[in-house]
N, C-alpha and C positions, 0 to 999 in steps of 0.2 A: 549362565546368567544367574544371578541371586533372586531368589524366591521372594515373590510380593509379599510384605507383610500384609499380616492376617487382617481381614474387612470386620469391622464389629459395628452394631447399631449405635447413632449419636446417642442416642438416648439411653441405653445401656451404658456408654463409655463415660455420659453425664452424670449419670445418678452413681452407680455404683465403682468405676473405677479409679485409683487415686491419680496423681498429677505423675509422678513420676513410677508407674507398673508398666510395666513390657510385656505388651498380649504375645505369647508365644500361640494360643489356638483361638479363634473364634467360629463358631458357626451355630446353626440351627440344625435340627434333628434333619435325617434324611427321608425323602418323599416316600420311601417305603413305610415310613407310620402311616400315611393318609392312605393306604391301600383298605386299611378296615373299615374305614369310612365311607370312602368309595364304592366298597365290595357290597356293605351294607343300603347305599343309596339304589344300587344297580340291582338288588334284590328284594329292596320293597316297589322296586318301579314295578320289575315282571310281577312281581303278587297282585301289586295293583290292576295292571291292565288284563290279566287273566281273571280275578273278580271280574271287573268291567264286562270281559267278552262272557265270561260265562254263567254270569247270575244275572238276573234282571229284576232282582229287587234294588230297587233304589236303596236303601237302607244301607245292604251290605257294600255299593258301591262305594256310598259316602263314609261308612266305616274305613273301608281301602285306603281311599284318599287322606284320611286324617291322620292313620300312622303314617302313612307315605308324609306327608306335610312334617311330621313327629321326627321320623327318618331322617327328613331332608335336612331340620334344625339342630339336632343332634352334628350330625357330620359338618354344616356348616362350622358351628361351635367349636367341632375339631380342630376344624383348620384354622379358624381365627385365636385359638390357644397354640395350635404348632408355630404361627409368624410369630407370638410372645415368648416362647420359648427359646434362649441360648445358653448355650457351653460357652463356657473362657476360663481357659488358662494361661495364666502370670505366672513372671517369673519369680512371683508370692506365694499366691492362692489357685484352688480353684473356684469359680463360681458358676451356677445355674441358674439364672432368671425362669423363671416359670408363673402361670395366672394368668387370668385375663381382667378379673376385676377386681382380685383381689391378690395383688404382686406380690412375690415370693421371693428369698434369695436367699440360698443355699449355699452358705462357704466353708472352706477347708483349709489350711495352709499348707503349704507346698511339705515343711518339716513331719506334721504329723502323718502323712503319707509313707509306708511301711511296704508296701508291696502293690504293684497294680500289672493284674490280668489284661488278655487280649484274647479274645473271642470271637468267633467269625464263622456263622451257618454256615449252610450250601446257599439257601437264600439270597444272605447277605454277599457269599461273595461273587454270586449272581448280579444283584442290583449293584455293590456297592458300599455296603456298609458292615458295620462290626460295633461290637461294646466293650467298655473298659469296666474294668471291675475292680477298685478300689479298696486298700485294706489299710487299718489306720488303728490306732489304740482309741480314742473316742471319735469312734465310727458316727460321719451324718449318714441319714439312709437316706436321704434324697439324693448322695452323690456314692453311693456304695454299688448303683449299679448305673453308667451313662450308655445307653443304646444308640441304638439310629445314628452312629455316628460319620457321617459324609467320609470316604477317602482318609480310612482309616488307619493304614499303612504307614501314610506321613507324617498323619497327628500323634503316632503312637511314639514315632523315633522321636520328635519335638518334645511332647510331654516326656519319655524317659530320658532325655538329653538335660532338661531344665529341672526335675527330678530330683535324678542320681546321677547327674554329674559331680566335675570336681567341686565346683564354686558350692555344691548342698552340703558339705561333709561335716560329721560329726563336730563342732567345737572340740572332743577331748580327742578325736585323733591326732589334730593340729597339735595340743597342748603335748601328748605326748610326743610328737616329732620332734617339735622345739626340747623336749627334757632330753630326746635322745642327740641332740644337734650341741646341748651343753654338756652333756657327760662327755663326747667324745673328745672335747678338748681338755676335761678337767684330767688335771696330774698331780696329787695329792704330795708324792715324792721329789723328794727332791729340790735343791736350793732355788729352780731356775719354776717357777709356774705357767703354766702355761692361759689363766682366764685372767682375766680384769673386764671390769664394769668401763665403757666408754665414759668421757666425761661430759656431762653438762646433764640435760634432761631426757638423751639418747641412753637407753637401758638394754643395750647390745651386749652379748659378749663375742669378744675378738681373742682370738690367740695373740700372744707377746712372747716378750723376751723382758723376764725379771731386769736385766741390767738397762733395759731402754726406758726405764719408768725412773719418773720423779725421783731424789731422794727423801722427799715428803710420806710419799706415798704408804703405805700401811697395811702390810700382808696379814690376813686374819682366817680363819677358819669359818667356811661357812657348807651349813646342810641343803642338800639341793634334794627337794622333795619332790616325787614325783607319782607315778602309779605304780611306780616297784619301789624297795627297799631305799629306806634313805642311805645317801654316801655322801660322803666330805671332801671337800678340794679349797686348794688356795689359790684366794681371788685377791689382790690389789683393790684398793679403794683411795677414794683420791677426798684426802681430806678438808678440801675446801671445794665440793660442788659446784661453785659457779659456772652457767654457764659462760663457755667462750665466745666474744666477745671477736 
């Protein structure tokens, strides 16, 4: 069965995503962030209640209580910035929402990405999670390292799939295929050529046969430049352009 596309927030997908982007990853950080919070809630409680049992000055108790209260809003805090917090990657960008009151958005484009790590404690592959580690020529640091990542296994082939696959590749490797896809036809020697220019506003070249061309037609010498040494070959040119009709 084909894989659900990815769940992202309306409201994330309102503000920041364009009309026509392809969420390849969405999510929010994994529950193992809210472990410090937790760990910390569950640790001023005992402080607390062993003050309680065993001082009996009043003072010291209500002291307890009010970092315990300090504790408690702290951790709350966390967790209401972990639901604000997402990852999304497009088949563009990356982006990270992050804030709670004061909204943040962290983007990258898919091109300036150069290399990206994958990382995985014992921890993490305990609970579940792993971090990607991103590397880019103008590096953002808010996406140079993404933790807490949910099911990081899948996210990791999707984002290197969308990446460095074929559809990301160089523009000048393209360009050189194509110079090497024209040399191979070009045949400098000889009465019969082998390139011509299609006619109309189609800028192909096709192999021929010199004798199956116009008598109009006009053999010239032309330089075909490329990322190696310039060379020469005879191309046909069809001296009245118009497109056919």
């Amino acid at each position: 069965m084909p894989a659900a596309p990815p769940q992202v927030s309306r409201r994330v997908a309102k503000r920041y995503l364009l009309a026509d982007e392809q969420v390849v990853v969405s999510t929010r950080w994994h529950w193992a962030k809210m472990v410090r919070p937790a760990a910390a809630v569950v640790v001023g409680l005992f402080l607390t209640l062993w003050v309680a049992a065993s001082v009996t000055d009043p003072a010291a108790t209500g002291v307890a209580l009010c970092v315990l209260a300090v504790v408690i809003a702290w951790a709350a805090w966390q967790v209401l910035e972990w639901r604000c917090e997402w990852f999304i990657a497009t088949d563009r960008r990356l982006l990270k929402t992050y804030g709670l009151i004061t909204q943040r958005v962290a983007m990258m484009p898919l091109v300036k990405v150069t290399d990206m790590s994958y990382d995985r404690t014992i921890l993490g592959r305990m609970l579940g999670y792993g971090r990607f580690v991103m590397e880019s020529a103008g590096q953002d640091q808010a996406l140079s390292h993404i933790d807490y990542i949910p099911e990081p296994d899948e996210k990791y082939q999707a984002m290197c799939e969308t990446i460095f696959g074929r559809d990301n590749r160089d523009p000048g490797e393209d360009e050189e295929r194509r110079d090497d896809h024209d040399d191979r036809y070009a045949d400098p020697t000889g009465p019969q050529g082998r390139v011509t220019r299609s006619r109309g506003t189609d800028s192909r070249w096709e192999p021929v046969d010199r004798r199956d061309l116009p008598r109009d037609w006009d053999w010239v010498d032309e330089e075909a430049r490329g990322g190696r040494a310039a060379t020469r070959r005879r191309v046909a040119v069809d001296p009245d352009p118009t497109p056919l009709r």
